[in-house]
C-alpha positions as CSV (number, residue, x, y, z in Angstrom):
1,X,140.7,149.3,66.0
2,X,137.2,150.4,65.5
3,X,136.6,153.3,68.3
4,X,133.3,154.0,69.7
5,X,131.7,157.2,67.9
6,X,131.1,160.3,70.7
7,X,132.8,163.2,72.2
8,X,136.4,163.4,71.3
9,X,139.2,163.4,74.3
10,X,140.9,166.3,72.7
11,X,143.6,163.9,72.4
12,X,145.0,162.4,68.9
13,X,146.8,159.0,67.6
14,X,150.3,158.8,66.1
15,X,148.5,160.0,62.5
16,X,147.3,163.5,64.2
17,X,143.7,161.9,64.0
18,X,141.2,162.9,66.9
19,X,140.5,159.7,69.3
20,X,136.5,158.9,69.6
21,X,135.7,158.2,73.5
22,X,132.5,158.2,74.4
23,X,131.7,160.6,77.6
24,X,132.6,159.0,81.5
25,X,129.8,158.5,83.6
26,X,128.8,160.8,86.4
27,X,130.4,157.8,88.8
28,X,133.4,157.3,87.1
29,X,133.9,161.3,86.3
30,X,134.1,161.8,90.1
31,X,136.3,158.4,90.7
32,X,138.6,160.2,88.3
33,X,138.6,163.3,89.6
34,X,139.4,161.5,93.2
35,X,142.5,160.0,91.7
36,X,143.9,162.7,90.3
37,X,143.9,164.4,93.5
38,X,144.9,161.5,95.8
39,X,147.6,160.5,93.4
40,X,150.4,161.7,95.7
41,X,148.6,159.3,98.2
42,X,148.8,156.5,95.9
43,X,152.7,157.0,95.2
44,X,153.3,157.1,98.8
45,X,151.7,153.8,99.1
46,X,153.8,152.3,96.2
47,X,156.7,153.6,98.2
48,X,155.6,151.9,101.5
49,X,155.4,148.3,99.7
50,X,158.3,148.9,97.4
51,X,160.7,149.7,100.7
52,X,160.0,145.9,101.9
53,X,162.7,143.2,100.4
54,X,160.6,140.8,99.3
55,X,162.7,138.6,97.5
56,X,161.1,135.2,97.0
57,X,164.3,133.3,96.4
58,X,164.5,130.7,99.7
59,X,168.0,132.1,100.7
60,X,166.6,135.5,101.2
61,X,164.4,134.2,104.6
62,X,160.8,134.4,104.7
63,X,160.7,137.4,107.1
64,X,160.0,140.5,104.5
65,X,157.9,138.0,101.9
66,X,155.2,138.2,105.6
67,X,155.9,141.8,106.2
68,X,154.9,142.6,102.3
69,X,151.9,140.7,102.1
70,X,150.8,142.0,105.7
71,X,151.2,146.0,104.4
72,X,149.5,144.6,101.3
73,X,146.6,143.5,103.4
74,X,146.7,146.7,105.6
75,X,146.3,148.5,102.0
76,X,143.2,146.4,100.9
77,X,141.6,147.3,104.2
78,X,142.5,151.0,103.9
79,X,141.1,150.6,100.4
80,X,137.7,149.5,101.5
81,X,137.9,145.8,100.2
82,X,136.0,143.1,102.2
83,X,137.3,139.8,102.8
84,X,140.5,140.5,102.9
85,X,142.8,137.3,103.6
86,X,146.6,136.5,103.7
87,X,146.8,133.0,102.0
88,X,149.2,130.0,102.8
89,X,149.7,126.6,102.7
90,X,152.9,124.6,103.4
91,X,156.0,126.9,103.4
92,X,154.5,129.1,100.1
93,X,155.0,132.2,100.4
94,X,152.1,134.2,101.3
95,X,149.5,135.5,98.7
96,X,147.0,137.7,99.6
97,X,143.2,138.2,98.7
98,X,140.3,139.9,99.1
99,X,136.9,141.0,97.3
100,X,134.4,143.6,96.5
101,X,130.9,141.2,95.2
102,X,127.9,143.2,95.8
103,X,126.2,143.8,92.1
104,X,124.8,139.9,91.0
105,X,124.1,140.9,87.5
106,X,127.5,142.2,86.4
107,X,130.8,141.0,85.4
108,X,133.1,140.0,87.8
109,X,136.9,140.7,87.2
110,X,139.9,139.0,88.9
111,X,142.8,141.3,89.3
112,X,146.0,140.2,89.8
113,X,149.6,141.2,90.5
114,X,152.3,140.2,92.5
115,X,154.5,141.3,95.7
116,X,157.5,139.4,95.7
117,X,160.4,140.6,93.1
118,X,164.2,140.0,91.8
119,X,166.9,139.8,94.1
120,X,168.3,143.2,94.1
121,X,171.9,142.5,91.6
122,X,174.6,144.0,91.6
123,X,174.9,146.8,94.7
124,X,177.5,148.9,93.3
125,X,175.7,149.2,90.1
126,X,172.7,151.2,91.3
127,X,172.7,154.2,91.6
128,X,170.7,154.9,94.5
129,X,169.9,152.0,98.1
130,X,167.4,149.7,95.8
131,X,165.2,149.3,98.5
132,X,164.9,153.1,99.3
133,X,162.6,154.3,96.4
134,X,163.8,157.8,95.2
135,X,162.5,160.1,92.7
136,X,164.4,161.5,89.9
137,X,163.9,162.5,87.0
138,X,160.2,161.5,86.2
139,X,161.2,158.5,87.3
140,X,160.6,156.3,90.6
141,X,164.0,153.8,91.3
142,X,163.8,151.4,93.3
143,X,163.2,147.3,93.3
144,X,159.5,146.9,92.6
145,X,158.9,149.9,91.9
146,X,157.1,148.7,88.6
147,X,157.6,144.9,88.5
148,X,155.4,144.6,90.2
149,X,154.2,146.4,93.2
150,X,152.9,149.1,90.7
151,X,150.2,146.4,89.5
152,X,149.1,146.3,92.7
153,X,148.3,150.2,93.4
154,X,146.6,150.2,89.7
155,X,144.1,147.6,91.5
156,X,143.7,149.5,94.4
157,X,144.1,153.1,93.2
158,X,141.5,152.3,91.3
159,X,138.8,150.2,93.4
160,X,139.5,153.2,95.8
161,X,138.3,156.1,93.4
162,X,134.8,154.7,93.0
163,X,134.3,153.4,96.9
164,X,135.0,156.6,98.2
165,X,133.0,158.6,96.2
166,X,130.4,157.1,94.5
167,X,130.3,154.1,97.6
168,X,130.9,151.4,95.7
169,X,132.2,149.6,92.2
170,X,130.7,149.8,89.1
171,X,131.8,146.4,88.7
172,X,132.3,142.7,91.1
173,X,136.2,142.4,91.6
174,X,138.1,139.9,93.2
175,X,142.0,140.7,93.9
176,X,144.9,138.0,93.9
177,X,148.4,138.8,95.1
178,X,150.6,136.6,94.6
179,X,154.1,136.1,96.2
180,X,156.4,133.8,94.3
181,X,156.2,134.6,90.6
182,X,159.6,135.6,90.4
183,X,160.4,132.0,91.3
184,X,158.1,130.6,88.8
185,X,154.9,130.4,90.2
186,X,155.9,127.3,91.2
187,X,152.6,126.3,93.4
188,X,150.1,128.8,92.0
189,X,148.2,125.8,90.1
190,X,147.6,124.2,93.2
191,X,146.8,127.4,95.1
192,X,144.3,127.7,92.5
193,X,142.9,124.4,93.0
194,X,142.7,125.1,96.6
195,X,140.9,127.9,96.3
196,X,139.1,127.5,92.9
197,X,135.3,128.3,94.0
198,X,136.9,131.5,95.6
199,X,138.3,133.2,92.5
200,X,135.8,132.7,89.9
201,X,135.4,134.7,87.7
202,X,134.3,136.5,83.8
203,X,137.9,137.6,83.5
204,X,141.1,138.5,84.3
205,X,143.1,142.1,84.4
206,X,146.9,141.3,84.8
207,X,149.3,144.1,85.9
208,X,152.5,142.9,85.1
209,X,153.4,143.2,81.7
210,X,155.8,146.4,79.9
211,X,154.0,149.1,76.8
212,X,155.6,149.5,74.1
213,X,157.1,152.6,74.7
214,X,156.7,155.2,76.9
215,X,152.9,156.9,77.0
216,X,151.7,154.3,74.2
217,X,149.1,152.0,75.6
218,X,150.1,147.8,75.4
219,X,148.1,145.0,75.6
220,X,149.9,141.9,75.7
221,X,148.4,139.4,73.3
222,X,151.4,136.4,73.6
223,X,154.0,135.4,76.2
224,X,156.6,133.4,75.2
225,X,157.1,130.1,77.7
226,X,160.5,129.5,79.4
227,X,162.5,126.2,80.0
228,X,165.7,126.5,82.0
229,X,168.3,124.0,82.5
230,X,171.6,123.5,84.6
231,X,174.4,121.8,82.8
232,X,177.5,120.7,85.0
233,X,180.6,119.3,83.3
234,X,183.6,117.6,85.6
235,X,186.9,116.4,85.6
236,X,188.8,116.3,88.7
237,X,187.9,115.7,92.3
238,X,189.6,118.9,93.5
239,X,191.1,121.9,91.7
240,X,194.6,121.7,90.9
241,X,198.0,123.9,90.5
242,X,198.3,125.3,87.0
243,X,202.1,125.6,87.4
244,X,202.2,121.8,88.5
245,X,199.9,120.2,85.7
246,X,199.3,123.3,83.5
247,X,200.1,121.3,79.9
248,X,198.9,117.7,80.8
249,X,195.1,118.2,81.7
250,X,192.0,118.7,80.4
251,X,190.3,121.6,81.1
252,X,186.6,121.7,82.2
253,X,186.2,125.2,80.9
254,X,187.1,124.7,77.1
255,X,184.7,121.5,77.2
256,X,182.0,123.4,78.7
257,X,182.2,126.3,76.0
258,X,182.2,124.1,73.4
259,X,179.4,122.9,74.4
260,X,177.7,126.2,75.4
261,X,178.8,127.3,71.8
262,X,177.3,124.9,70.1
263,X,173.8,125.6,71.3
264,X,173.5,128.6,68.3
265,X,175.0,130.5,65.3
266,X,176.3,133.4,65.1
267,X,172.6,134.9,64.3
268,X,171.3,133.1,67.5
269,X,169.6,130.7,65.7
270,X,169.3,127.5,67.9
271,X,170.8,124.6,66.3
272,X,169.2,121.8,67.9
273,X,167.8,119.4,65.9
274,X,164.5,119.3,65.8
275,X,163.9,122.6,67.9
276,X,161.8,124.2,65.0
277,X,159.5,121.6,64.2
278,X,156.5,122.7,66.1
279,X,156.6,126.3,66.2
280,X,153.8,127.6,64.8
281,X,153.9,130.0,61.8
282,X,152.2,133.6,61.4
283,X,150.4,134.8,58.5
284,X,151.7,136.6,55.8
285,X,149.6,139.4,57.1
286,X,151.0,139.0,60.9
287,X,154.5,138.9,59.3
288,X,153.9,142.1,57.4
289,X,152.5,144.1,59.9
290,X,155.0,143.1,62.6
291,X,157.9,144.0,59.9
292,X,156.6,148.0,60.0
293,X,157.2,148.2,63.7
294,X,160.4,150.9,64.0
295,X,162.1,148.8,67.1
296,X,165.9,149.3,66.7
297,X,166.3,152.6,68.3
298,X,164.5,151.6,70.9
299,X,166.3,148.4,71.4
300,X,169.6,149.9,71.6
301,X,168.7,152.8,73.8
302,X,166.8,150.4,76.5
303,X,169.3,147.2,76.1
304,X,172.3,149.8,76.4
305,X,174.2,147.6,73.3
306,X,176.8,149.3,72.2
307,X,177.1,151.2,69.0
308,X,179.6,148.9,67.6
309,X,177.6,145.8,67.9
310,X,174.7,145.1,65.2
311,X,171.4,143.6,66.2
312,X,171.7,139.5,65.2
313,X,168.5,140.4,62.7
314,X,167.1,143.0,60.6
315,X,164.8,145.9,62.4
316,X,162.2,144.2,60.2
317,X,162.3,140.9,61.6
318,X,162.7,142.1,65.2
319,X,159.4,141.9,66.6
320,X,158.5,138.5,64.9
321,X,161.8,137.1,66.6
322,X,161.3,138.9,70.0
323,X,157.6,138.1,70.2
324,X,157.0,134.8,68.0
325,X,160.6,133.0,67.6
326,X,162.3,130.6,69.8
327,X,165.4,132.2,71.5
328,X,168.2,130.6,74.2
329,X,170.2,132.5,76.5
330,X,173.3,131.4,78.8
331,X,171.9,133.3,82.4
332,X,174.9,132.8,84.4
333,X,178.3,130.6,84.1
334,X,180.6,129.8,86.7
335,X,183.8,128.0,87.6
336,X,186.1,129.1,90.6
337,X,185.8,132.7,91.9
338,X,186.3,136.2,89.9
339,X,186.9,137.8,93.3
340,X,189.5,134.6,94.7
341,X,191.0,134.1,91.5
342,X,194.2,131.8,91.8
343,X,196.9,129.9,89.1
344,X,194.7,126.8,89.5
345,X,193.3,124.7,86.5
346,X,189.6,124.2,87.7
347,X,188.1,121.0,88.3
348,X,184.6,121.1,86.9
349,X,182.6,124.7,85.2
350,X,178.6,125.2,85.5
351,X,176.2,127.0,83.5
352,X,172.5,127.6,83.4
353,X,171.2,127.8,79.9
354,X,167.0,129.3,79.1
355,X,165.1,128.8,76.1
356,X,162.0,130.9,75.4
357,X,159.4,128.7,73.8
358,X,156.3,129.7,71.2
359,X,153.6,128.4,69.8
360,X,152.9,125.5,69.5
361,X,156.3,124.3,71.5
362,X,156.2,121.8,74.0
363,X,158.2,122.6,77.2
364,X,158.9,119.0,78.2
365,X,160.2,118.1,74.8
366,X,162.1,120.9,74.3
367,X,164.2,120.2,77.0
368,X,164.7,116.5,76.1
369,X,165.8,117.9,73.0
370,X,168.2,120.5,75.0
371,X,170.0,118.0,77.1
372,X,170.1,115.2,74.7
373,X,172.1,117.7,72.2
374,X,174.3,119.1,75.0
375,X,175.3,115.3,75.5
376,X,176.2,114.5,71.9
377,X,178.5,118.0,71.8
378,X,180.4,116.9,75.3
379,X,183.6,115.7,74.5
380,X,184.6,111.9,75.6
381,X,185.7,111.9,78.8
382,X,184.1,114.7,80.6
383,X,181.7,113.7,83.2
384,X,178.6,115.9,82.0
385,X,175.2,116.6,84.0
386,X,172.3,118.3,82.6
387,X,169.8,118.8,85.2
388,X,166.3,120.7,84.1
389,X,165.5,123.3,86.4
390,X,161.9,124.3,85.0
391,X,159.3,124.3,82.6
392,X,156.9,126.8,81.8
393,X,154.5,127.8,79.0
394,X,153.7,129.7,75.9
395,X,150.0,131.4,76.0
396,X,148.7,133.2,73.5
397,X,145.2,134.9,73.2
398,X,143.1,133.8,70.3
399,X,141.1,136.6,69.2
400,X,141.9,140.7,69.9
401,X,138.8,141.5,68.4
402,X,136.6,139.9,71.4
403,X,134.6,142.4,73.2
404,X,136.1,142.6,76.6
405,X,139.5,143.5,74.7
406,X,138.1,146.0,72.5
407,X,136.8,147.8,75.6
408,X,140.2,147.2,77.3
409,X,141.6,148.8,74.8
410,X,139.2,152.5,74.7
411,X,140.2,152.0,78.5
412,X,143.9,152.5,78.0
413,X,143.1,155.2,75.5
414,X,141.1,157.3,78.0
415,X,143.9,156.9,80.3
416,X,146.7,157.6,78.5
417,X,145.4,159.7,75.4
418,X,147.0,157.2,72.9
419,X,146.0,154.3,70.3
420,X,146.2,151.2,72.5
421,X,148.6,149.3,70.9
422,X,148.5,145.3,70.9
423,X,152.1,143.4,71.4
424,X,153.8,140.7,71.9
425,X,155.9,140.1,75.1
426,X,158.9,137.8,74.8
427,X,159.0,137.2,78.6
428,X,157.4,134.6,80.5
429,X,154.5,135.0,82.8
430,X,154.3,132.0,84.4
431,X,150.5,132.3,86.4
432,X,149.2,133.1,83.5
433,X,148.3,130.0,81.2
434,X,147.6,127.7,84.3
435,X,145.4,130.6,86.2
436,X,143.2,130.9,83.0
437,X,143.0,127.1,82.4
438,X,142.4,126.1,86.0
439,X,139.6,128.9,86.0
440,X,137.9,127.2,82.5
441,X,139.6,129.5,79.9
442,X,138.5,132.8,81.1
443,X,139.8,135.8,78.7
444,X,143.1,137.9,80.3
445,X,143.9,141.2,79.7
446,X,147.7,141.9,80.4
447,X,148.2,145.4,81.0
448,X,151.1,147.3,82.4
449,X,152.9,149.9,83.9
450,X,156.7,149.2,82.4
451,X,158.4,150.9,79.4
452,X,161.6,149.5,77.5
453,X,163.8,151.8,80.0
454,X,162.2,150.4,83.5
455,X,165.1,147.6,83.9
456,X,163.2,145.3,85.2
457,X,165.2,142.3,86.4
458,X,168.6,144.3,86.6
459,X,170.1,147.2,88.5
460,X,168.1,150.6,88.6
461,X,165.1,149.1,87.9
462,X,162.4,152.4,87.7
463,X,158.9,153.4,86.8
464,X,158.0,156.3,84.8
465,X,155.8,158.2,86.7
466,X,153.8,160.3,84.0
467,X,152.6,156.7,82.8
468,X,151.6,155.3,86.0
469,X,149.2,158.4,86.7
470,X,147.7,157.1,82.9
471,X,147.9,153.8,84.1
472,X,146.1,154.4,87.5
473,X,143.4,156.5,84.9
474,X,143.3,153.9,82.5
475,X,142.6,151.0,85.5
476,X,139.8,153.5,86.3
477,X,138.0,153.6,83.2
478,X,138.2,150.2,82.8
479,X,136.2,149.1,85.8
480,X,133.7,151.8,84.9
481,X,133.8,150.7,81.3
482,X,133.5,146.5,82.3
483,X,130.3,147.3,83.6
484,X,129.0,147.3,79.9
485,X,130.8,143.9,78.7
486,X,128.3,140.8,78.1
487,X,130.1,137.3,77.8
488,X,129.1,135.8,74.1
């Protein structure tokens, strides 16, 4: 990365070599100064929002998605944002917006993040109430506590720094909240239509993606797409005793895993046919420099895998194959009840099956290709329905040396004392490819406040709090430092 020549932070890079950042402004000095002492402030906020359920799944009621996205409006007022607006249209659930456009001849950035999140798991597995955030260790637990209501107090920690001391932005922002991207983002294209002329923009800053590692700087440069898919398999009209018929039946389970098993290898290599043939390759340079990055410590420590299990590839070819491969999972699989369990022989079994797509995959084919294998491996017989449930897709940016990242980038650095690094993600982000698109191909920045221990998704989900002060610093410098980015 080629860093700006000036003033050193005092701070170094993983060689031991001083990082070059160029002095803040008076403005943006005191809107740093502000959020270093208001940052109990902030967390308290992040507490408020993360104490609301706001699951987005349907069977969860609509109830706390309104309550979230009213505080989140209350905190854009507090904040000092104008136009502040709760969103809707049809049942949706609520998004919220508002804006800060008083400086015609600079950029104007869209900031997003979103309120709704997971379903909270397993109860007995956490370790503290999931919608109670509690402190501990450096860490804030708690549902949302990083994916993603933490996005949303980057934005407004932030945008509140420089309105209340220097009385307004250095920059034009527009915020969008969003409130069902944990259920795929199912309507945000048409919510953008809707509302297209209202959230133009020069570019995007998106809060919901994970670093690296702890106190390293990430941008994300690719997301992975996702295609998920229900496969039913049935052979009986009711459930039967296993005493009576045990011997004489066919069994619904042992069809289904056959199936299931004959998705992959041993390695997890898909075995589709076909599934390969448009993913895109990298360069022998991309390969190279992905194959230096140390990952399998920190795999095993965050995924919890246990000591006896090996990784399904080399530490050299992990990034390449979390970031740039293919992969399919088996989510969830059921027949009967774990917790009812009786001597019956089942009458049908269930499963939901994801593949994570790449460049230059196409989500519709791909799960053409799914389901038409999945039929050829069912044995005769079995009634078998495959049912897609969802298809999202791959984005990539195409150039990290652009401007607007490169500034990004000395952003995070400010923040966070560190060498921004740029990543890969292998997760799916579902707004982002359409919200681009619809908005004519504007450049995103993916930033985030995760780490490879947050558990996002899954029980004890937590933010580190040491990185979301950096992250809150590094959300300030960037607003200061956007102020200087031209469009080519």
């Amino acid at each position: 990365m080629n860093h700006l020549h000036g003033p050193t932070c005092g701070c170094k890079n993983e060689k031991g070599e001083p990082l070059f950042i160029v002095k803040p402004s008076q403005e943006t000095a005191a809107a740093v100064d502000y959020l270093e002492t208001h940052l109990s402030s902030s967390l308290e906020d992040l507490k408020t929002l993360a104490s609301i359920p706001s699951v987005s799944l349907d069977e969860f009621g609509s109830k706390p998605m309104s309550l979230s996205a009213e505080a989140t409006a209350e905190l854009f007022h507090r904040t000092g944002l104008d136009n502040v607006k709760i969103m809707q249209f049809g049942d949706v659930h609520p998004y919220i917006y508002a804006d800060w456009i008083h400086k015609p001849d600079c950029p104007t950035l869209l900031l997003y993040a979103h309120h709704d999140v997971q379903p909270p798991g397993r109860m007995d597995k956490w370790g503290s109430d999931p919608f109670k955030p509690k402190e501990s260790q450096g860490r804030l637990y708690g549902r949302g506590t990083a994916d993603d209501k933490a996005g949303i107090i980057a934005h407004t920690a932030a945008i509140a720094a420089y309105l209340k001391t220097a009385g307004e932005l250095p920059v034009n922002v527009k915020i969008l909240i969003e409130g069902e991207e944990e259920t795929g983002s199912t309507h945000l294209a048409e919510f953008v239509r809707r509302y297209k002329s209202s959230l133009q923009a020069d570019a995007m800053v998106l809060t919901d993606c994970a670093n690296i590692d702890s106190g390293i700087p990430s941008i994300t440069t690719a997301l992975r797409g996702l295609c998920a898919i229900d496969v039913e398999i049935e052979t009986m009209s009711h459930p039967v005793h296993s005493g009576l018929w045990g011997g004489i039946l066919p069994d619904p389970i042992f069809a289904l895993s056959k199936i299931l098993s004959g998705l992959t290898d041993e390695k997890g290599h898909i075995k589709v046919p076909g599934i390969y043939d448009d993913v895109g390759s990298l360069s022998s340079l991309e390969k190279n420099r992905l194959s230096t990055l140390k990952l399998e410590s920190l795999a095993r420590k965050a995924t919890g895998l246990r000591r006896e299990l090996p990784f399904t590839v080399s530490e050299r070819d992990m990034a390449e194959h979390l970031w740039h491969a293919p992969s399919l999972s088996i989510n969830a699989i059921e027949s009967g009840s774990r917790k009812l369990v009786s001597n019956v022989i089942q009458d049908g079994a269930w499963a939901r099956i994801s593949v994570r797509i790449v460049p230059n995959m196409k989500p519709e084919k791909v799960v053409a290709q799914i389901s038409s294998y999945m039929e050829s491996l069912c044995p005769p017989g079995f009634r078998l329905k495959v049912t897609p449930q969802s298809a999202g897709n791959w984005w990539a940016i195409s150039n990290q040396s652009d401007d607007v990242y490169q500034i990004a980038a000395r952003s995070l650095e400010k923040g966070y004392g560190r060498t921004t690094q740029f990543v890969g993600c292998g997760a799916s982000i579902p707004f982002v490819q359409p919200l681009s698109e619809e908005l004519g191909g504007i450049p995103a920045i993916l930033v985030g406040v995760e780490d490879p221990y947050t558990n996002a998704h899954s029980e004890n989900e937590s933010l580190n709090l040491d990185d979301f002060r950096k992250t809150l610093l590094g959300q300030v410098y960037m607003l200061g430092d956007m102020a200087k980015w031209r469009k080519a």
